[in-house]
C-alpha positions in Angstrom: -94.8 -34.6 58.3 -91.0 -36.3 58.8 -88.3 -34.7 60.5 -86.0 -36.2 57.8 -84.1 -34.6 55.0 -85.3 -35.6 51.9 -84.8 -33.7 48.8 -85.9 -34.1 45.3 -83.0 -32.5 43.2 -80.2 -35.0 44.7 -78.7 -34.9 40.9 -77.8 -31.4 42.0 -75.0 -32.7 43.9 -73.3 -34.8 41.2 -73.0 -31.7 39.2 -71.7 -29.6 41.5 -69.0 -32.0 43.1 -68.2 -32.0 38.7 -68.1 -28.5 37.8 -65.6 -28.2 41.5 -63.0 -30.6 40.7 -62.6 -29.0 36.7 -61.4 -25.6 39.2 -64.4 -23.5 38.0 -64.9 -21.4 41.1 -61.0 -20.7 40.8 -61.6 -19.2 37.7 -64.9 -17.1 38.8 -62.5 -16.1 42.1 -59.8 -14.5 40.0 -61.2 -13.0 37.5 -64.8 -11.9 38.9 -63.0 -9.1 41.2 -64.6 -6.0 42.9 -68.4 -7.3 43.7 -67.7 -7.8 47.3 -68.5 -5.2 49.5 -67.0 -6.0 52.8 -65.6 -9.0 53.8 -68.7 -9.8 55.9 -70.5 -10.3 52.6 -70.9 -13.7 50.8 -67.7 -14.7 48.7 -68.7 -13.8 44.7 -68.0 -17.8 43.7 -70.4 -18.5 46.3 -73.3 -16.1 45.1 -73.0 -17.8 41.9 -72.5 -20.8 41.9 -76.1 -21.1 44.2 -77.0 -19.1 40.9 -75.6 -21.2 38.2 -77.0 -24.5 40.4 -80.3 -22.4 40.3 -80.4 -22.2 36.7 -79.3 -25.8 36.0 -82.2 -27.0 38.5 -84.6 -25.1 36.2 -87.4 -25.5 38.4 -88.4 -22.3 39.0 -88.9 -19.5 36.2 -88.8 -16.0 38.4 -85.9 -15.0 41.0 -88.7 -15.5 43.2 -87.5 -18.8 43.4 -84.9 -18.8 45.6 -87.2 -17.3 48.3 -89.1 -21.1 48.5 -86.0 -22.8 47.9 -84.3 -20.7 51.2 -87.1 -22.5 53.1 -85.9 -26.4 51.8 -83.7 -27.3 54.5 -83.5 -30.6 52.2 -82.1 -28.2 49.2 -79.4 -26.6 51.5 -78.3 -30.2 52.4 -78.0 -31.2 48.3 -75.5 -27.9 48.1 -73.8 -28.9 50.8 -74.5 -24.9 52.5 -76.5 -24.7 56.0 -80.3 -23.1 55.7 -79.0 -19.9 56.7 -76.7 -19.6 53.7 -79.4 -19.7 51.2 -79.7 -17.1 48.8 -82.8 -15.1 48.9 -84.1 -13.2 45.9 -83.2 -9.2 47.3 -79.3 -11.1 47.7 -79.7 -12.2 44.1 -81.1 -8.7 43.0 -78.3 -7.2 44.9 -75.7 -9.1 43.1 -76.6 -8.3 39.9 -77.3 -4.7 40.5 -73.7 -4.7 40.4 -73.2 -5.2 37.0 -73.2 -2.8 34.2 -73.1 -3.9 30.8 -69.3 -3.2 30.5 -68.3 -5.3 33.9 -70.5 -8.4 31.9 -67.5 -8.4 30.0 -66.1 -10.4 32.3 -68.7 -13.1 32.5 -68.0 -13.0 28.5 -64.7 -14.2 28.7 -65.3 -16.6 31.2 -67.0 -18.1 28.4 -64.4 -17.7 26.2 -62.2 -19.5 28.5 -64.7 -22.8 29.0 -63.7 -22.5 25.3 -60.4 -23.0 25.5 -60.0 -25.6 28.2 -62.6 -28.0 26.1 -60.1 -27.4 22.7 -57.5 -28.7 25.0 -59.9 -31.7 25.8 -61.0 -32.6 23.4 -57.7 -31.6 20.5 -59.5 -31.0 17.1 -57.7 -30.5 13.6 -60.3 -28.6 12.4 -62.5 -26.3 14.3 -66.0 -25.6 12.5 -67.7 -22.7 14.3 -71.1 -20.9 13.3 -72.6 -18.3 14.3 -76.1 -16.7 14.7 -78.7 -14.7 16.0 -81.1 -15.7 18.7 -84.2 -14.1 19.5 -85.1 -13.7 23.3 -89.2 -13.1 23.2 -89.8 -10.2 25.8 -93.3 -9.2 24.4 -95.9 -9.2 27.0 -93.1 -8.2 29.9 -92.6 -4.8 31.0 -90.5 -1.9 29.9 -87.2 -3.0 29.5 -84.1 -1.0 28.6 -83.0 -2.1 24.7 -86.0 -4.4 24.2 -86.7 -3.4 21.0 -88.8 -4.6 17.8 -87.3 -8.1 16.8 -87.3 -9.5 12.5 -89.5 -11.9 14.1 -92.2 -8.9 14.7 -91.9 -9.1 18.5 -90.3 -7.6 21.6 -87.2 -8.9 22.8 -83.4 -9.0 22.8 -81.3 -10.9 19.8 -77.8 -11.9 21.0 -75.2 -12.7 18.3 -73.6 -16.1 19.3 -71.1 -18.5 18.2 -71.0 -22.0 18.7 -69.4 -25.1 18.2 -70.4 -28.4 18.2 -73.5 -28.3 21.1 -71.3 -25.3 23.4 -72.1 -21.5 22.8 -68.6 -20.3 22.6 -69.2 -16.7 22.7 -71.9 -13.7 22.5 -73.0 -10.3 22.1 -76.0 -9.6 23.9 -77.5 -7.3 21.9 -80.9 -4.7 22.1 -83.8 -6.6 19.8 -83.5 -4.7 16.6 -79.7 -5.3 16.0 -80.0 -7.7 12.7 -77.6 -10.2 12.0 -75.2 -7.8 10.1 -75.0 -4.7 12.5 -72.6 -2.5 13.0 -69.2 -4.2 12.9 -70.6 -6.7 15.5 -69.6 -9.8 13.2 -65.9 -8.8 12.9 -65.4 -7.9 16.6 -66.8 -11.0 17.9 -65.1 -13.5 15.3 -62.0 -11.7 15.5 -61.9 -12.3 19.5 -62.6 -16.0 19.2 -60.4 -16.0 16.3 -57.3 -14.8 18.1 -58.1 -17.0 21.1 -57.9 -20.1 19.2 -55.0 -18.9 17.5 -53.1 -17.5 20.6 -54.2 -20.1 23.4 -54.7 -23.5 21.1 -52.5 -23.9 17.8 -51.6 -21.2 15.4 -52.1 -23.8 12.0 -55.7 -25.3 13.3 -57.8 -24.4 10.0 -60.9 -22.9 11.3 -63.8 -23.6 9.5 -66.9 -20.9 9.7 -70.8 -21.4 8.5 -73.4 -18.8 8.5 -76.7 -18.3 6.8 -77.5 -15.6 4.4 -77.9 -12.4 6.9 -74.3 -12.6 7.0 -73.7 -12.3 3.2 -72.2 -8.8 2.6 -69.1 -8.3 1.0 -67.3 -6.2 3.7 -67.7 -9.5 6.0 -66.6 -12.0 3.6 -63.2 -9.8 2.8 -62.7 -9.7 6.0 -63.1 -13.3 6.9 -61.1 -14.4 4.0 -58.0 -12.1 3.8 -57.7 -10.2 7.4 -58.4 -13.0 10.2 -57.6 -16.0 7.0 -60.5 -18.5 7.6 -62.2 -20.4 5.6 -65.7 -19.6 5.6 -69.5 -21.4 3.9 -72.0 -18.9 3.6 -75.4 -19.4 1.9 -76.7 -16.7 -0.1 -80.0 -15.2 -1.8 -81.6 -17.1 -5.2 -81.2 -14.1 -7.2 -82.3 -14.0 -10.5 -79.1 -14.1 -12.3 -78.1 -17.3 -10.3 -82.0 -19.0 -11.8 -81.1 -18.0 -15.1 -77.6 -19.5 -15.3 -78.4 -22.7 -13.5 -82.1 -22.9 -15.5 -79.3 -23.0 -18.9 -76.6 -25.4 -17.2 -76.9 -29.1 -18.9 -78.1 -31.7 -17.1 -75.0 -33.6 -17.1 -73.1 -31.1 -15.3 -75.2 -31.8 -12.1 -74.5 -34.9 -9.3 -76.1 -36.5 -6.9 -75.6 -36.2 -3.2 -77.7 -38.8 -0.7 -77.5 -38.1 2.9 -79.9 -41.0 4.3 -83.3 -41.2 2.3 -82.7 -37.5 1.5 -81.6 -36.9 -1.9 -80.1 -33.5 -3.4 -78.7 -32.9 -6.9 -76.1 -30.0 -7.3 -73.7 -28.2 -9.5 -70.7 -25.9 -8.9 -69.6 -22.8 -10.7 -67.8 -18.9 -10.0 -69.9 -16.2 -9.3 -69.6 -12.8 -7.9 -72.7 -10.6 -7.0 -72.8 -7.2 -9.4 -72.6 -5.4 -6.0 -68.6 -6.4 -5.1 -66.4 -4.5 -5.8 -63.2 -5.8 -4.0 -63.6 -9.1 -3.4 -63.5 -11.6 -7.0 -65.4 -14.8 -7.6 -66.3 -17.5 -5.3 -66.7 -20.9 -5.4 -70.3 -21.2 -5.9 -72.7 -24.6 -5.5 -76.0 -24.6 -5.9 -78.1 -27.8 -4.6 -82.1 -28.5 -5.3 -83.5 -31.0 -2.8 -85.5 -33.8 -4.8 -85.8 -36.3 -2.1 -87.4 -35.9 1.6 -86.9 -37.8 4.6 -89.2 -40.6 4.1 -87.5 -41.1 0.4 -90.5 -39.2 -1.6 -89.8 -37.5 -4.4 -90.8 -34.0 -4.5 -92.6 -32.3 -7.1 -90.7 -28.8 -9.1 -92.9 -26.6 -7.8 -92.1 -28.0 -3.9 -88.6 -28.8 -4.3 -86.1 -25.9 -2.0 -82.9 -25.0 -3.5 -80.1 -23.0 -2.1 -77.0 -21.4 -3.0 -73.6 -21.5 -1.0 -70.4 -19.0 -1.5 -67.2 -20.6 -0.1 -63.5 -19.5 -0.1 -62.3 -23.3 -0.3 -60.7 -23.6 -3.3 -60.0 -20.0 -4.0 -58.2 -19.1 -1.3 -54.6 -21.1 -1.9 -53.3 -20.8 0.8 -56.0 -21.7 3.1 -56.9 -24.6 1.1 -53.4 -26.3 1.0 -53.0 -25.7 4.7 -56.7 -27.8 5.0 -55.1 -30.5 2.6 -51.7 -30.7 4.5 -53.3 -31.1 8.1 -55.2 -34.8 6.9 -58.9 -32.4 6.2 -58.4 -33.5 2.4 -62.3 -34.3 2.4 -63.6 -30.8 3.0 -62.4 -29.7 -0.2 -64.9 -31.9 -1.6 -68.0 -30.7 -2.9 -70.6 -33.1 -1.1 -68.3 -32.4 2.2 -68.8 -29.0 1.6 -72.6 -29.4 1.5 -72.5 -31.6 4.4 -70.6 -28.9 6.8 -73.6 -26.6 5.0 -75.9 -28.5 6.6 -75.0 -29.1 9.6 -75.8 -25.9 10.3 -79.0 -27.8 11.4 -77.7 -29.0 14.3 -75.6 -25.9 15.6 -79.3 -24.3 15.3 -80.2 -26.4 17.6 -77.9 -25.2 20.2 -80.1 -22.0 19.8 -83.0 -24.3 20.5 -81.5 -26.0 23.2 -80.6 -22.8 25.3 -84.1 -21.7 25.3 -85.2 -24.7 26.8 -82.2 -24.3 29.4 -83.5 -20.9 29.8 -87.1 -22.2 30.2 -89.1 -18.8 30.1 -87.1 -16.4 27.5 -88.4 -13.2 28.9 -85.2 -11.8 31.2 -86.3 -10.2 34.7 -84.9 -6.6 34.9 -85.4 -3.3 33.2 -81.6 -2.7 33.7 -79.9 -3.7 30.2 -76.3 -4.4 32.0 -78.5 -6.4 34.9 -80.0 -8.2 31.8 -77.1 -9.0 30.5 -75.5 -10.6 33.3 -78.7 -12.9 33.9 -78.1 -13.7 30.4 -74.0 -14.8 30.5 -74.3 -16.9 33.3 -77.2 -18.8 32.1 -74.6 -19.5 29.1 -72.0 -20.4 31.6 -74.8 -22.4 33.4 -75.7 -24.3 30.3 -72.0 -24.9 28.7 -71.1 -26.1 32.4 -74.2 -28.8 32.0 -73.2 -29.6 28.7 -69.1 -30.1 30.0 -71.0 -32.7 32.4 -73.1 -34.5 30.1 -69.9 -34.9 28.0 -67.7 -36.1 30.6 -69.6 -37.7 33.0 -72.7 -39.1 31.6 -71.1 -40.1 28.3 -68.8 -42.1 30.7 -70.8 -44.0 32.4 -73.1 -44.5 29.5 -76.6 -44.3 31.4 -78.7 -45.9 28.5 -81.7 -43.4 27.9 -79.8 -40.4 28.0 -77.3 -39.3 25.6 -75.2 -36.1 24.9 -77.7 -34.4 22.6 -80.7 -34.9 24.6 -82.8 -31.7 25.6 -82.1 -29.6 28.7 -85.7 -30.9 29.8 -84.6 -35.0 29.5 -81.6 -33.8 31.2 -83.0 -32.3 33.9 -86.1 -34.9 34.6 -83.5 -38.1 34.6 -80.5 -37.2 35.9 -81.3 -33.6 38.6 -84.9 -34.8 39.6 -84.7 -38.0 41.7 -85.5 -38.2 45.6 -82.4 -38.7 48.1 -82.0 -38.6 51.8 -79.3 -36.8 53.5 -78.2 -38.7 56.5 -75.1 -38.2 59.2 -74.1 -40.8 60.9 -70.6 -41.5 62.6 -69.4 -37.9 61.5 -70.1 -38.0 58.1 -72.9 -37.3 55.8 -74.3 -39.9 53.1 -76.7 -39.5 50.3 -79.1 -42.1 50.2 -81.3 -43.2 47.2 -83.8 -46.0 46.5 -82.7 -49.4 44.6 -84.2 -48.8 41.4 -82.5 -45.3 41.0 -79.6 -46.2 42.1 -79.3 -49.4 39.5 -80.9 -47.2 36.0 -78.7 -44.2 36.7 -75.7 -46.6 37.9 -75.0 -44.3 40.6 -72.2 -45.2 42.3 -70.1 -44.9 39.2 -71.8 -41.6 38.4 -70.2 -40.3 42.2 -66.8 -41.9 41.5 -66.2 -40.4 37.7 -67.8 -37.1 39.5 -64.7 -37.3 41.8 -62.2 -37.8 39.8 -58.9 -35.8 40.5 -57.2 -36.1 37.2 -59.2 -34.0 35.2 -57.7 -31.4 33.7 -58.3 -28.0 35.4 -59.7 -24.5 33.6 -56.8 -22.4 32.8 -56.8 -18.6 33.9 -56.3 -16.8 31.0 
């Protein structure tokens, strides 16, 4: 045994002194009101952000957790709290006792607001969002209020979220058997990010939105094109009138797109499905893969085709605002199919949060205590994504780049040995040569520190 404090989650630190100096806590202090009985209680930014550190350390799947970490005098030491101040699981069950499902509201436009302040970073002239479903497997748990029957024939809950680029932007936590197209979730939720962007960023921005086939009704697509005026890619159903007329287009009317060693041939027309009434015909392209990616050909039978609707080009207005605001090359056809794909990688982001979240299956029977779990674990991940994009990116640590798992994340950059040590008054991490020289730390403390970063703004 040593009488020394050691820990082995010094990372911890780095991202914490980080997600401090963008003014987070402010933001949790003003808006996360009312959960503070007396003011002999803990501070609310206090109780979570031991929480959102908690998640981010992903070491321990149950609440349970905190009860060993209260014991580390080494992890108090990395927070930069006293043993004593460690959160221990009934706190933690406490806490979010306290939330119903309407107060999770809050935590909801929190994440709205991360939102926001990154569009201000980062100044795009096109915003392409998607958005999705995301099934939370809660099978073999116990009862739990609104886990329902999921369309992947288990137990869970299936949030509808948006995201951009690698951040989840917003969501709906949902009970498991609300599909992709229920109730008038779709418009509520796009319609609040919508307005956001438009109110808080730039009124002209063209906003770009992708969606897969669930979404494909005509209500929604009315209401994206002519009430909230985006500009949308949706891919639809093969149905048999869409075989028959591309089975007698001619040959020559179809082109080639490559992306890599993959290639695709594809053909544009109008179409309207016999079941609208109000909306009128779409820009229509269907694509037939005949190329994987290893550059084999693949045989009829094998080969997967797809249809997408889009308003680009129908909508006049929309489309000359794209072409005035230098976005001339998403009116292209093989852009077009491009931004279609990428949907790829935006369903990722789905993959990506349930390795964040590492076991799917959300501790309480309370749907509103459920819910709360579930926001800040999105706040804890977007936060861990921020620093990845700031920080790491910055000082360009060789194996570990911005779309790397939560997993690589964690094992590189939160899981490496330190030594707390005061001496003189002050307190001093210390860490071993080859650590310090692979994850160049002493640039990774002074872009941590930086003052000139742009705060969150309180919306």
């Amino acid at each position: 045994m040593t009488e020394n404090t050691i820990s082995s989650r010094g990372g911890l630190t780095f991202i914490s002194h980080y997600i401090e100096k963008i003014k987070f806590f402010r933001l949790i202090d003003k808006k996360v009101v009312g959960f503070r009985s007396s003011l002999k209680g803990k501070a609310t930014s206090f109780i979570i952000r031991q929480i959102l550190l908690f998640f981010i350390d992903g070491s321990h799947k149950a609440i349970q957790g905190f009860d060993l970490l209260k014991k580390d005098e080494g992890y108090a030491k990395v927070l930069e709290v006293s043993k004593d101040e460690l959160l221990s699981s009934h706190a933690v069950k406490r806490f979010f006792k306290k939330f119903t499902y309407l107060k999770c509201g809050i935590l909801r436009a929190i994440l709205n607001t991360l939102f926001i302040w990154r569009l201000h970073i980062e100044k795009p002239e096109k915003i392409v969002i998607d958005i999705d479903t995301m099934v939370l497997n809660n099978d073999d748990a116990k009862q739990r209020h609104g886990c329902d029957v999921t369309y992947k024939k288990c137990k869970g809950f299936q949030p509808l979220q948006i995201t951009w680029k690698n951040f989840v932007i917003d969501a709906h936590f949902r009970r498991g058997s609300a599909h992709s197209n229920h109730g008038n979730d779709v418009k509520k939720a796009l319609k609040r990010i919508v307005t956001l962007i438009r109110k808080h960023y730039r009124k002209d921005v063209p906003i770009v939105l992708t969606c897969d086939s669930g979404f494909l009704d005509e209500k929604n697509l009315e209401y994206f094109d002519k009430t909230l005026c985006i500009l949308f890619i949706c891919f639809g159903k093969l149905y048999q009138s869409i075989k028959d007329h591309v089975s007698a287009t001619p040959l020559d009317n179809f082109r080639e797109y490559t992306q890599g060693k993959k290639i695709w041939h594809y053909t544009e027309f109008g179409n309207k499905l016999d079941s609208w009434k109000k909306i009128g015909f779409l820009r229509t392209i269907f694509t037939t893969q005949l190329c994987d990616d290893n550059g084999q050909m693949l045989l009829d039978i094998a080969r997967p085709d797809s249809v997408l609707y889009t308003n680009i080009g129908c909508n006049a207005t929309l489309t000359t605002q794209l072409e005035t605001l230098s976005n001339k090359e998403l009116v292209a056809t093989e852009n077009i199919i491009q931004c279609a794909h990428n949907r790829g990688c935006n369903e990722l982001c789905n993959r990506s949060v349930k390795d964040f979240m590492i076991n799917e299956k959300l501790p309480f029977k309370r749907f509103g205590m459920n819910a709360a779990y579930y926001y800040l674990m999105l706040i804890g991940y977007t936060l861990t994504e921020f620093y990845k994009a700031d920080v790491i990116h910055e000082v360009d640590i060789p194996h570990i780049h911005l779309n790397c798992y939560p997993t690589t994340f964690r094992r590189n950059m939160i899981d490496f040995a330190v030594q707390v040590v005061s001496t003189g008054g002050s307190i001093s991490l210390q860490v071993m040569k080859g650590v310090w020289e692979n994850l160049r730390i002493g640039i990774l403390w002074n872009v941590c520190q930086r003052k000139e970063r742009i705060p969150i703004p309180i919306l």
